[in-house]
C-alpha positions as CSV (number, residue, x, y, z in Angstrom):
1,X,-46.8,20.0,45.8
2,X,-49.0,23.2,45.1
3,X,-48.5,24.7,41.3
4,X,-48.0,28.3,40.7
5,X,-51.5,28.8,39.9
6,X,-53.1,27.2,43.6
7,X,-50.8,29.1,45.4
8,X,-51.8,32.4,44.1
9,X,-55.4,31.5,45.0
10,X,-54.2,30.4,48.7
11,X,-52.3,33.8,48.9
12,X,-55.6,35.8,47.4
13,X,-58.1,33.7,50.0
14,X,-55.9,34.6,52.8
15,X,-56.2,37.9,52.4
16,X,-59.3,38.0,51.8
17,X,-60.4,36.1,54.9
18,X,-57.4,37.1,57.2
19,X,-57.9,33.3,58.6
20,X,-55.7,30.4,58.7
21,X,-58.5,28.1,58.7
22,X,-61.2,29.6,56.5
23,X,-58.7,29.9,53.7
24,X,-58.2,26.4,54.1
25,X,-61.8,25.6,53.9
26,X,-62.4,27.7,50.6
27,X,-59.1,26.1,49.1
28,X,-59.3,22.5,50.3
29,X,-56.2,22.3,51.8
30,X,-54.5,22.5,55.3
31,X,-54.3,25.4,57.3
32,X,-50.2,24.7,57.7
33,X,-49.7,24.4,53.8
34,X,-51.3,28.0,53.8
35,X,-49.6,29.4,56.7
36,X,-45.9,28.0,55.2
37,X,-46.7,30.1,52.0
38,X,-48.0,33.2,53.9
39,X,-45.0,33.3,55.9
40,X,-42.5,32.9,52.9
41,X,-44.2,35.8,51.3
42,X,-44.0,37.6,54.4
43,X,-40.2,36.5,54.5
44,X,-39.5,37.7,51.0
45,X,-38.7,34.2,49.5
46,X,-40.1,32.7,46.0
47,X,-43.3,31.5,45.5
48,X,-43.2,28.0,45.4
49,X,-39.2,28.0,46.8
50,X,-38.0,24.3,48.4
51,X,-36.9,25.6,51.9
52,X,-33.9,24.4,52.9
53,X,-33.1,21.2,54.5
54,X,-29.6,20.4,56.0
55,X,-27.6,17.8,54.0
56,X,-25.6,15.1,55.4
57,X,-22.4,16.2,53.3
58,X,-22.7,20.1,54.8
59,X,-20.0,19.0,57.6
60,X,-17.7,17.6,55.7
61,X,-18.0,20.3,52.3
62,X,-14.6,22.2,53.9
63,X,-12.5,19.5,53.3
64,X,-14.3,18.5,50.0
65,X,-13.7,22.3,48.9
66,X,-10.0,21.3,50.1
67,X,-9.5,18.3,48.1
68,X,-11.0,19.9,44.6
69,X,-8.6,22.5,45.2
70,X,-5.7,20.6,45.7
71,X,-6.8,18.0,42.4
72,X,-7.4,21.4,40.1
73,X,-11.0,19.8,40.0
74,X,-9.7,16.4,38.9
75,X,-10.7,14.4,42.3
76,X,-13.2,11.6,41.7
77,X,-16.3,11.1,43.8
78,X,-15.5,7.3,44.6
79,X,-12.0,8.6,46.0
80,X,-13.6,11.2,48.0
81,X,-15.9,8.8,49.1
82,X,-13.4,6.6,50.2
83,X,-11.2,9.2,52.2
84,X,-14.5,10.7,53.8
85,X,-15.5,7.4,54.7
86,X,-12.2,7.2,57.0
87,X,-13.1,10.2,58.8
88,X,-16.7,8.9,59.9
89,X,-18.8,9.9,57.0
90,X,-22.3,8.1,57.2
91,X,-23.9,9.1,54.2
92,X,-24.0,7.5,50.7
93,X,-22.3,7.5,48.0
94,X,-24.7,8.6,45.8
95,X,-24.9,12.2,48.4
96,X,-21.1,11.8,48.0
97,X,-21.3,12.5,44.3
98,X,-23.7,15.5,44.7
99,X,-21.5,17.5,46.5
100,X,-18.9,17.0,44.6
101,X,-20.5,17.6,41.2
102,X,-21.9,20.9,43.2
103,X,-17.7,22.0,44.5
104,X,-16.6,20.8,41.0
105,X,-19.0,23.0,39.1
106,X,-18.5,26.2,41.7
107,X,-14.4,25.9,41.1
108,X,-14.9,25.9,37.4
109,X,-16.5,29.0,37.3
110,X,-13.5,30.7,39.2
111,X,-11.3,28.6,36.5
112,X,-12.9,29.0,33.7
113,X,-10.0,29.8,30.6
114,X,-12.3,33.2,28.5
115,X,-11.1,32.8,24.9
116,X,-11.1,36.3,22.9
117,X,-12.3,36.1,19.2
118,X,-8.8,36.2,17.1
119,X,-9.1,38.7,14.4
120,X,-6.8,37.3,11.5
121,X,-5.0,38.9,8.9
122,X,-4.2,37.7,5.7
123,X,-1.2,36.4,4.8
124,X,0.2,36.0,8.6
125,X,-0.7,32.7,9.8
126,X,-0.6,29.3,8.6
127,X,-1.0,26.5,11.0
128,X,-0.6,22.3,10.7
129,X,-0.7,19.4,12.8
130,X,-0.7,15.8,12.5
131,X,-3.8,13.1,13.0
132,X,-3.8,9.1,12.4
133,X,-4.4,8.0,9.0
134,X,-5.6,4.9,7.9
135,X,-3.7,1.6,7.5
136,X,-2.7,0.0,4.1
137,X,-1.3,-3.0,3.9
138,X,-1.1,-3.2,7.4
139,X,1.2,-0.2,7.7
140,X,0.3,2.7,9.6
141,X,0.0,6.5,7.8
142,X,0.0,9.7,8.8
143,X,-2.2,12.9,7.3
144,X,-0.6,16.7,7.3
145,X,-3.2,18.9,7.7
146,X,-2.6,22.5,7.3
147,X,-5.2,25.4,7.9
148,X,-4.6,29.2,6.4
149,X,-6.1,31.1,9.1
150,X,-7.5,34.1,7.4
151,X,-9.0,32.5,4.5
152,X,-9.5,29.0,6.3
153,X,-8.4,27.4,3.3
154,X,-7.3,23.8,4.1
155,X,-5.1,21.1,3.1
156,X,-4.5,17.5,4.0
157,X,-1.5,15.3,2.9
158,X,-0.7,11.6,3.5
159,X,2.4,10.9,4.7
160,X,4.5,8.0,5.5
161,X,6.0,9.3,8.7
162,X,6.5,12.2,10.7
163,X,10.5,12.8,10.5
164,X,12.0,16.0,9.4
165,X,12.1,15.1,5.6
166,X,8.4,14.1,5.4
167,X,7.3,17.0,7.3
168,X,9.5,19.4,5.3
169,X,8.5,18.0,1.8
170,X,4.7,18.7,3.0
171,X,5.0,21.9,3.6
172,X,6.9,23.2,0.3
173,X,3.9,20.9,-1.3
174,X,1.3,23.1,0.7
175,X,3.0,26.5,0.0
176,X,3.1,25.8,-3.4
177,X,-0.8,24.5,-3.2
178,X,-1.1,28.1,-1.9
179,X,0.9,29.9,-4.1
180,X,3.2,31.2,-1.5
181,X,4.0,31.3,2.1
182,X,2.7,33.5,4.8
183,X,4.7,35.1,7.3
184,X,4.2,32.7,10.6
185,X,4.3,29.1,11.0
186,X,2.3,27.6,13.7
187,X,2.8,24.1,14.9
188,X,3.2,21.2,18.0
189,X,6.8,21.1,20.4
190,X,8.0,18.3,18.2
191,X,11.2,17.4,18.0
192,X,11.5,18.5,14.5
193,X,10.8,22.0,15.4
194,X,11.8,22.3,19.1
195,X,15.2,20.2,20.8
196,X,14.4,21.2,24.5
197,X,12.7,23.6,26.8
198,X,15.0,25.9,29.0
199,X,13.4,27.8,31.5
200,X,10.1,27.4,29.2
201,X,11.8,29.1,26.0
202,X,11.9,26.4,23.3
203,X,14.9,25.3,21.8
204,X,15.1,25.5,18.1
205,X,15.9,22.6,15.8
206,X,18.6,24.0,13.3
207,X,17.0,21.9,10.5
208,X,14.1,23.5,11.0
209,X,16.1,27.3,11.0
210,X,17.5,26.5,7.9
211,X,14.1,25.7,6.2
212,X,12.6,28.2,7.6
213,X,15.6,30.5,6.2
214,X,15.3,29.2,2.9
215,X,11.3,29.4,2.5
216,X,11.8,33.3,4.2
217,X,9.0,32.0,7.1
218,X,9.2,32.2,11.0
219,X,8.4,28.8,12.8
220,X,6.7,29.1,16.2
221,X,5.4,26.7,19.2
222,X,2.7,26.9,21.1
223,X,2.7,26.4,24.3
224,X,2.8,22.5,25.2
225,X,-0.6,20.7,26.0
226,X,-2.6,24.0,25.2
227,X,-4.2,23.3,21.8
228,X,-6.7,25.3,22.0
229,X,-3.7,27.9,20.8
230,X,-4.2,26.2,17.4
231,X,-7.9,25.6,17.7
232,X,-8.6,25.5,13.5
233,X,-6.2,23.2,12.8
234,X,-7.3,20.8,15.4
235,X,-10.4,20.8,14.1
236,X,-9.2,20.6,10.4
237,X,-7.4,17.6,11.9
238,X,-11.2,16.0,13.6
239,X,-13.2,17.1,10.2
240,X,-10.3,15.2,7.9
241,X,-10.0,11.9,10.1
242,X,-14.1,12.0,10.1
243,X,-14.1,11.6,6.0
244,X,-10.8,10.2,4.9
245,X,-10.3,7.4,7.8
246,X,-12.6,4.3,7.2
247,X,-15.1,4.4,10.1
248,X,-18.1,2.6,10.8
249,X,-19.8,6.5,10.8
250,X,-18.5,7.2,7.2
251,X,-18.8,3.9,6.0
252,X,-15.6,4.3,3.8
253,X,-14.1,1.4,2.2
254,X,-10.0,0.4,3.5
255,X,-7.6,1.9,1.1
256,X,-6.1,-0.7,-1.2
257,X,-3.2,1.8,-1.6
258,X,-1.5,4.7,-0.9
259,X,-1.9,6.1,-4.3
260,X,-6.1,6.2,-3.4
261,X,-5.4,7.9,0.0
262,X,-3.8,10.4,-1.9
263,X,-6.7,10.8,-4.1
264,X,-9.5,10.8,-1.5
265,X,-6.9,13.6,0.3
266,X,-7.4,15.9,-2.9
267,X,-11.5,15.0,-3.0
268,X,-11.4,15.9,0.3
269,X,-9.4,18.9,-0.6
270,X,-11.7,20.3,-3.3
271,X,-14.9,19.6,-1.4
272,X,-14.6,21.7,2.1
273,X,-12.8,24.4,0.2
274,X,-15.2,24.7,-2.3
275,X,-18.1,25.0,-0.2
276,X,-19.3,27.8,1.8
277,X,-17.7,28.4,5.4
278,X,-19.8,28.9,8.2
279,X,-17.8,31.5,9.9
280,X,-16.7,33.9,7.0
281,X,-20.2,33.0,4.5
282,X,-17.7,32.4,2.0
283,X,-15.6,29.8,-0.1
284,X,-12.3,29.3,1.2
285,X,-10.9,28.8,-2.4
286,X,-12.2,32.3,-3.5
287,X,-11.3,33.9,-0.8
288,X,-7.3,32.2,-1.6
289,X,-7.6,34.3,-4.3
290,X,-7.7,37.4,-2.6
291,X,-4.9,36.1,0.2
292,X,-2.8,34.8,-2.8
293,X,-1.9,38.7,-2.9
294,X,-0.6,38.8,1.1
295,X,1.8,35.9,0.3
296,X,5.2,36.0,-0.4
297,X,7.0,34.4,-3.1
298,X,9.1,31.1,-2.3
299,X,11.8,30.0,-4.2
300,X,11.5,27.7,-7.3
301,X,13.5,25.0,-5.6
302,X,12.9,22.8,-2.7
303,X,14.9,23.1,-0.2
304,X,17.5,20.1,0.3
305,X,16.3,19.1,3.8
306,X,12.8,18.1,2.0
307,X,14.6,15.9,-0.3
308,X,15.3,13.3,2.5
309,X,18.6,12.4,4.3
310,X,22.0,13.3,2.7
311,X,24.1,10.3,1.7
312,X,27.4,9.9,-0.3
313,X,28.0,7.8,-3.2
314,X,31.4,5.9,-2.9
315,X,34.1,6.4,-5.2
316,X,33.8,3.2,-7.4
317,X,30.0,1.2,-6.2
318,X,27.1,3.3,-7.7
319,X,25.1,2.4,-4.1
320,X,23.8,4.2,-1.5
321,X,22.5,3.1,1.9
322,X,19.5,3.9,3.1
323,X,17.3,2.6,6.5
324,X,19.7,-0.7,6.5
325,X,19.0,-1.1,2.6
326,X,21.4,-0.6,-0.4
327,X,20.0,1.5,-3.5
328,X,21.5,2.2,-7.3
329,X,22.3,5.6,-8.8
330,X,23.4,6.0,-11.9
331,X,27.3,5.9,-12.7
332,X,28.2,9.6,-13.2
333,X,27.1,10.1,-9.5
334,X,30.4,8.3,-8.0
335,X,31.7,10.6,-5.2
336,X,28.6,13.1,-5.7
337,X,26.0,13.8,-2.8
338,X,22.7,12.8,-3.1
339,X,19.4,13.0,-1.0
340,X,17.1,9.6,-0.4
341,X,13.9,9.6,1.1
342,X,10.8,7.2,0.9
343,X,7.5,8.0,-0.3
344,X,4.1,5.7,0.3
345,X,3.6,2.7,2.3
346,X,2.7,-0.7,2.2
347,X,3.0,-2.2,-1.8
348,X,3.4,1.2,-3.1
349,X,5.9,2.4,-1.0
350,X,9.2,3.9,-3.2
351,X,12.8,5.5,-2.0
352,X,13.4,8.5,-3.9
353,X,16.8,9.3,-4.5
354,X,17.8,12.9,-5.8
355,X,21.0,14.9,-6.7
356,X,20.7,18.6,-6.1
357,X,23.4,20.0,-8.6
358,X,24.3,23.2,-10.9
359,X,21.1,22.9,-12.7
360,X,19.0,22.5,-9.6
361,X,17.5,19.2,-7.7
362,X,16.8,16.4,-10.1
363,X,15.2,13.0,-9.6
364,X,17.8,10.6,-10.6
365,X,16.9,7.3,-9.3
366,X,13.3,5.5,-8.0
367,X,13.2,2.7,-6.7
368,X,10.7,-0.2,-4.8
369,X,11.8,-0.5,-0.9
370,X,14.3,-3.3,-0.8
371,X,15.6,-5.7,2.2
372,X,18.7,-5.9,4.0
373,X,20.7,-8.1,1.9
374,X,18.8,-7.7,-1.3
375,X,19.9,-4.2,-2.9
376,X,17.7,-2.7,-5.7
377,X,19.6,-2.7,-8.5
378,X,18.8,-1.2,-11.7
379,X,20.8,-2.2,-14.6
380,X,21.5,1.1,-16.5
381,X,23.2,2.6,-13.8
382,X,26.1,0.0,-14.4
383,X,27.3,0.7,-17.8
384,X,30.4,-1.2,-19.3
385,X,30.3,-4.3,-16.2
386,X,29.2,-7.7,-16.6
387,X,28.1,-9.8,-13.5
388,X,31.4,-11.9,-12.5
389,X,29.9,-15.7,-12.0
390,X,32.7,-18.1,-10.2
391,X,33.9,-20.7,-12.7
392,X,33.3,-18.0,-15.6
393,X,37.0,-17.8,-16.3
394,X,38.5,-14.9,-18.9
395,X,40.6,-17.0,-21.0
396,X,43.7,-15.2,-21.5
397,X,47.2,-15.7,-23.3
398,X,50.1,-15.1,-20.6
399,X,53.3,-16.2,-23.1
400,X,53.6,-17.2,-27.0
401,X,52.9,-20.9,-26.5
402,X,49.3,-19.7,-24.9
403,X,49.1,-17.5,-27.6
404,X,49.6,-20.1,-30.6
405,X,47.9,-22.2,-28.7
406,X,44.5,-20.0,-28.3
407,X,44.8,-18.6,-31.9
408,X,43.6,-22.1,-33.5
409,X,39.6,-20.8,-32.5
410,X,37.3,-21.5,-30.2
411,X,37.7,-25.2,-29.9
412,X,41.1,-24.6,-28.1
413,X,39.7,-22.3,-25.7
414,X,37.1,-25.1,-24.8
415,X,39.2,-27.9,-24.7
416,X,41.6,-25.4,-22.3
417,X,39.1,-24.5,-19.7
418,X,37.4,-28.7,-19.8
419,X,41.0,-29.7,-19.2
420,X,42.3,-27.6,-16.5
421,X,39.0,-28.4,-14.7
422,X,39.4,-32.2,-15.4
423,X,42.9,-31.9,-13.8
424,X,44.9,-33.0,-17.0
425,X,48.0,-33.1,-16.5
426,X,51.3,-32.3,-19.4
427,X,48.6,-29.8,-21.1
428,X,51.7,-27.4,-21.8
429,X,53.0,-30.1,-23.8
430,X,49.6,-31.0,-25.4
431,X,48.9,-27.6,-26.4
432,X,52.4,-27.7,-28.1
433,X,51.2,-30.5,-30.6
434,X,48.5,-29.0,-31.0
435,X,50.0,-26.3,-32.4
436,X,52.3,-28.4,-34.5
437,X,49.2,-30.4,-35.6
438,X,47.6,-27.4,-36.4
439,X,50.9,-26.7,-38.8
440,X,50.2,-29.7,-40.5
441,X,46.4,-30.5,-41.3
442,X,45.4,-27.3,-40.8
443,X,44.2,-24.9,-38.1
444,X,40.1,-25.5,-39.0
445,X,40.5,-29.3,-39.0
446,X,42.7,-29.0,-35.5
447,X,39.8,-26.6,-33.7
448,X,37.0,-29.2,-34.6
449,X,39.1,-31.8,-33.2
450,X,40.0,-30.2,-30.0
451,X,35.9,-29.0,-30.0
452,X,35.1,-32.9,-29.9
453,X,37.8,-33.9,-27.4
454,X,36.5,-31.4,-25.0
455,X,33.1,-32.7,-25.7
456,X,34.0,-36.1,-25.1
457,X,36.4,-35.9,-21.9
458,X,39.4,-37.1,-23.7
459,X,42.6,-35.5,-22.7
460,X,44.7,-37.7,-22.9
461,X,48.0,-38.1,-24.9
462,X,47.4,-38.9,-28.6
463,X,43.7,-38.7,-28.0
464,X,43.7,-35.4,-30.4
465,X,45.9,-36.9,-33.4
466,X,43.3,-40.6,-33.2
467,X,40.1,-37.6,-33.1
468,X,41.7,-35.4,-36.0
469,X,42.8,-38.8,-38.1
470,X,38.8,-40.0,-37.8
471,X,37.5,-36.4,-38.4
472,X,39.3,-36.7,-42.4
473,X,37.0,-37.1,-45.0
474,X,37.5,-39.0,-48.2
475,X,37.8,-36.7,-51.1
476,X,37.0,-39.4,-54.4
477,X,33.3,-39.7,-54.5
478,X,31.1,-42.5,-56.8
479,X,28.2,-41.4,-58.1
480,X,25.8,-43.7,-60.4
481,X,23.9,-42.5,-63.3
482,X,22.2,-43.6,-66.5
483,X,24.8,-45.6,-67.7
484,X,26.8,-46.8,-64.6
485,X,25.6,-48.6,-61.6
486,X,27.2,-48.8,-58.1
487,X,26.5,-52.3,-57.8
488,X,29.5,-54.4,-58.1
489,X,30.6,-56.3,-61.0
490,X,31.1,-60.3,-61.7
491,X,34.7,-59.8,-64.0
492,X,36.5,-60.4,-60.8
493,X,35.4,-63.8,-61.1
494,X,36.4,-64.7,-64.9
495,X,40.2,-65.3,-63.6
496,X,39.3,-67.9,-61.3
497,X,41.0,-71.0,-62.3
498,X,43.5,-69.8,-64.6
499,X,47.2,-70.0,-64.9
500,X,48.4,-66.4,-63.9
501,X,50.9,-64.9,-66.8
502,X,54.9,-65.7,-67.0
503,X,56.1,-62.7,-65.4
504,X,59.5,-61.8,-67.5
505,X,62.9,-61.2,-66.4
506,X,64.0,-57.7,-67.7
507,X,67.2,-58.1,-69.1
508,X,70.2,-56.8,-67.2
């Protein structure tokens, strides 16, 4: 094929020479390459221009023009192919493709959606959205990302889940992060913002009325499947999964917990809003500062719907119930209402449980996520109890005899509980001279006794007098010294063999 440059000297010896075949003499070519470029110059075309050839595809390009507009451009060549096949196509599918990369590329252009620069203003917008967090301890997260529109200021926190609670916590964290809260609310048609669709007007969630209420913001939707309608957060989203997920691109380590996701969410925090933005040349964190002034004031407390899921403390069990697991408050809350949410995940993960009252929402209770079966219990919230254990009888007097009985000390309260479980039988009776015993030698001597019969097993009758009668010490001691001995004496002996001594009659 003849360059730019040869042509033009073909073109210049032509007219020069006016002949076919002496230009092709002085340019070494054929006399029909130069009279093809002489007549497309006469004919208005290019220099150099491919003339036309007919394609096998050009009979059949109506009904390929048909199908891309039926698909909206989402037809695939091998499909097309296929159906064209069935109506006597002979070409292949490589010519297949061509023409309809060529249709594909010609609808688009009439299709094409023109986006206009939005001019923001500060303090209007604030936009979030959701992305897939890391896993720790084999439990999935999720990462809130918000994005300020006018100063681009963003924000990313690691959540647990996306229900109402979580998502409502988040964003009285991030208004707070901000300093206030701007006057529009942009987010997804979940169903903790929208119910339903009815004749393409979205439904509000009341919970998410009320908050909006309380914070003094307006929540909208954007239309569904059209993200571009929230284009920064979705790539706040894509810039925060690039540096906080562990990737093979970032090279970042697995979280060990969720406490060190929420740290690498604050250094990722401080970093991109620290730095210079490539759209407004300036630092999203200074310009905050100036947007700070556009934003209005929230209140000082949270509102309840961010403290979890309301439950109600029973009248006389400090427990509350909470995803199939039981959870202590403390004692004063009997009857009160109290809000429980969870916080974390995997080893780290915590229920939070907290009473909003006169003085305003306060943190009474955290615990570690327990199991079905196996409430967390902490001990201070049960003040004045003791754990009942079967077997663990309260001794207690019911009529005199049990009285006298129980007042001779702990001994009797022993032998009492050993007997009855021993199946003794008379103890009324027992206890009785017990009591009379106790009269007699004394209500010390009588305890040990009863002590050492219950220690022993022995219950039965006259086994306490035969104890008590052994348990009596002598009171005459010997003791040797200096002068006396212990060892026994021989005088004994010096009357052996001796007439014993008249005994005489006493006179009457």
């Amino acid at each position: 094929m003849k360059h730019d440059g040869e042509i033009m000297e073909i073109l210049a010896a032509y007219d020069l020479t006016g002949s076919l075949r002496a230009t092709a003499e002085l340019t070494g070519c054929s006399h029909h390459t130069v009279a093809r470029h002489v007549a497309a110059r006469d004919a208005g075309r290019p220099i150099a221009e491919p003339a036309p050839r007919p394609r096998v595809t050009d009979t059949y390009l109506p009904k390929i023009e048909e199908w891309v507009e039926a698909s909206k451009g989402r037809i695939r060549a091998d499909k097309a192919h296929a159906k064209l096949l069935a109506m006597g196509y002979a070409g292949s599918e490589r010519s297949t493709r061509r023409a309809i990369a060529q249709v594909k590329a010609a609808w688009r252009l009439g299709h094409t959606r023109v986006h206009r620069p939005w001019i923001t203003e500060p303090g209007m917008w604030l936009q979030y959205d959701f992305g897939d967090g890391p896993r720790i301890g084999g439990v999935k997260t999720i990462l809130f990302v918000a994005w300020l529109a006018f100063s681009r200021f963003r924000i990313v926190i690691p959540l647990r889940d996306r229900t109402a609670p979580s998502v409502f916590a988040a964003l009285d964290r991030c208004f707070r992060i901000l300093g206030g809260a701007p006057t529009y609310v942009l987010t997804d048609n979940e169903k903790t913002v929208t119910t339903a669709h009815v004749a393409g007007v979205p439904v509000r969630n009341q919970q998410t009325l009320d908050f909006a209420r309380h914070y003094g913001v307006t929540v909208l939707t954007c239309q569904p499947a059209d993200p571009a309608t929230k284009g920064g957060v979705e790539a706040s989203v894509k810039l925060a999964k690039a540096d906080i997920v562990p990737k093979e691109t970032n090279l970042r380590a697995d979280y060990g917990s969720f406490t060190a996701l929420e740290a690498a969410c604050e250094a990722f925090m401080d970093e991109v809003n620290n730095r210079e933005h490539r759209t407004i040349r300036r630092k999203p964190a200074a310009v905050l500062a100036e947007e700070q002034l556009r934003l209005h004031r929230i209140p000082e407390t949270a509102h309840t719907v961010a403290f979890g899921v309301a439950r109600t403390v029973p009248e006389n069990t400090p427990m509350v119930t909470f995803e199939n697991a039981q959870y202590s408050v403390p004692a004063h809350l009997l009857g009160a209402r109290v809000f429980v949410r969870s916080h974390g995940t995997g080893p780290d993960e915590q229920v939070i449980i907290v009473h909003h009252g006169s003085a305003g929402p306060v943190e009474v209770a955290r615990h570690h996520r327990a199991r079905p079966g196996s409430p967390a219990i902490i001990e201070e919230h049960f003040p004045g109890t003791r754990t009942r254990i079967p077997g663990d009888y309260a001794v207690k007097a019911r009529n005199a005899g049990e009285a006298e009985f129980l007042a001779i000390g702990e001994g009797a309260r022993t032998w009492l509980v050993e007997a009855a479980g021993t199946g003794t039988a008379r103890m009324n009776v027992k206890m009785a001279e017990a009591v009379t015993l106790a009269k007699i030698a004394g209500a010390e001597a009588v305890d040990r006794a009863l002590g050492d019969a219950a220690l022993h097993g022995r219950f039965a009758h006259g086994d306490l007098a035969s104890i008590l009668n052994a348990n009596i010490r002598r009171t005459t001691t010997h003791a040797a010294d200096e002068t006396r001995s212990l060892t026994q004496g021989t005088s004994a002996w010096a009357g052996l063999g001796t007439e014993p001594a008249p005994v005489k009659e006493q006179n009457r």
